[in-house]
Structure formats: C-alpha cells, structure tokens
C-alpha positions as CSV (number, residue, x, y, z in Angstrom):
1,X,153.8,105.1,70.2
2,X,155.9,103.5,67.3
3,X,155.2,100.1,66.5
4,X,157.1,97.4,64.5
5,X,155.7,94.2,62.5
6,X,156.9,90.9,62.7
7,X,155.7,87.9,60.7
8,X,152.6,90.1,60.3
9,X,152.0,91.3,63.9
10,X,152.5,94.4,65.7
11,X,154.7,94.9,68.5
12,X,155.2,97.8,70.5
13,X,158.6,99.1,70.4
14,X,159.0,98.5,74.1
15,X,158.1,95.5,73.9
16,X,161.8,93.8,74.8
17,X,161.8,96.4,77.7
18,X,158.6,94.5,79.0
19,X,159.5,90.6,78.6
20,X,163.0,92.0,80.4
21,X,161.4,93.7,83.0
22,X,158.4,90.6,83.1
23,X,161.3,87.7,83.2
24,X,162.9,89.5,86.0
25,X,159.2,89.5,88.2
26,X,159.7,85.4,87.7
27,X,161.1,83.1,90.2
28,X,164.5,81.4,89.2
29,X,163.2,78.1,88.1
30,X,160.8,80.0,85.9
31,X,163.8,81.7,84.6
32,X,165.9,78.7,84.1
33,X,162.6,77.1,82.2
34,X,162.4,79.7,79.9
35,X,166.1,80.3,78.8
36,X,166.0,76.5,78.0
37,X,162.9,77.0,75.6
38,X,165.2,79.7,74.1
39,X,167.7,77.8,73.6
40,X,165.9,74.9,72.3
41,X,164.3,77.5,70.0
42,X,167.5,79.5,68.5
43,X,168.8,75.6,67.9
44,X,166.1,74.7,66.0
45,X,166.1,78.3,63.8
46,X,169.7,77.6,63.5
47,X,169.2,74.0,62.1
48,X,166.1,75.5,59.8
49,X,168.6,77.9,58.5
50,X,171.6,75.4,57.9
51,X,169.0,73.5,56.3
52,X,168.0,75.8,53.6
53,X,171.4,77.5,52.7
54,X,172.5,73.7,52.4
55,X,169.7,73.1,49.7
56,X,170.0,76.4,48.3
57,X,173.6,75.8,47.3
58,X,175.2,78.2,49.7
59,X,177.5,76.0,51.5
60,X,179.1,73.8,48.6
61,X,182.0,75.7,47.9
62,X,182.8,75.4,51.9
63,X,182.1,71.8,51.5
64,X,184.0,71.6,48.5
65,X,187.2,73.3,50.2
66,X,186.6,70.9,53.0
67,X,186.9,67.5,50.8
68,X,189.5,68.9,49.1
69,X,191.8,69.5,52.5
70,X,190.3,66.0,53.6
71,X,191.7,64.4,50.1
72,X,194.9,66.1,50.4
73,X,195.5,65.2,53.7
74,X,195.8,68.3,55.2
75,X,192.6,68.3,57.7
76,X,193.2,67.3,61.1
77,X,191.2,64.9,63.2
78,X,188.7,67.0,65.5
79,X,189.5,64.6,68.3
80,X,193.1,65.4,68.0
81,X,192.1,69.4,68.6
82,X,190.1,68.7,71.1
83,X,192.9,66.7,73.4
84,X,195.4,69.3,72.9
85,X,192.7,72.3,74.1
C-alpha cells in the first residue's frame, strides 16, 4: 500500500477515497455541518497565508501599484462596480 506524509503523519493514499465515500454515509445536516467547518477552515488558511506573504514582503509591489492608481486617480470605487454588475 503507498502511503504519504503530512505534517508528519501517514495517510494512506486512499484516504480521500474514504472521507468521500464516509461523508456520503452521513445524513444531510451532517453534511451541511461539515462543509461549513471547511469553509471556516480554508478561510482561516487563507487569512494565515495573506498574513505571512504580507509580512514577508510579497504583496508590496501590488500595494504599491495600487496607491499609485489610487493617487493618480485612476481606481474606481468598488461600490460603483458593484451597482453596475
């Protein structure tokens, strides 16, 4: 059987095959329960992430562009997008 190791743990290499086939034995609100934990978890990776690329330097020259457009006048309002959507 192969295995892969994450964070310092072995997993099987079926084991997505098995939580799919597992979630599927659960009733709906089960279901519903755990793709909000997901969620709630990939947000919270995601805000880690943007978190650490922001202190590591990796977004300034985007934030630097972005100032730039806003001092030039030539950013437009997000609320202004968002009404003609």
């Amino acid at each position: 059987m192969k295995y892969r190791v994450i964070q310092n743990k072995f997993f099987s290499m079926n084991a997505l095959p098995e939580i799919e086939a597992a979630i599927k034995q659960l009733p709906e609100n089960d279901v519903r329960q755990l793709a909000e934990w997901i969620q709630k978890y990939l947000n919270e990776k995601w805000d880690r992430q943007i978190e650490e690329d922001l202190a590591a330097g990796k977004l300034d020259a985007v934030i630097a562009k972005a100032e730039a457009e806003i001092a030039a006048n030539n950013a437009t309002d997000l609320d202004q997008i968002l009404d003609n959507f």
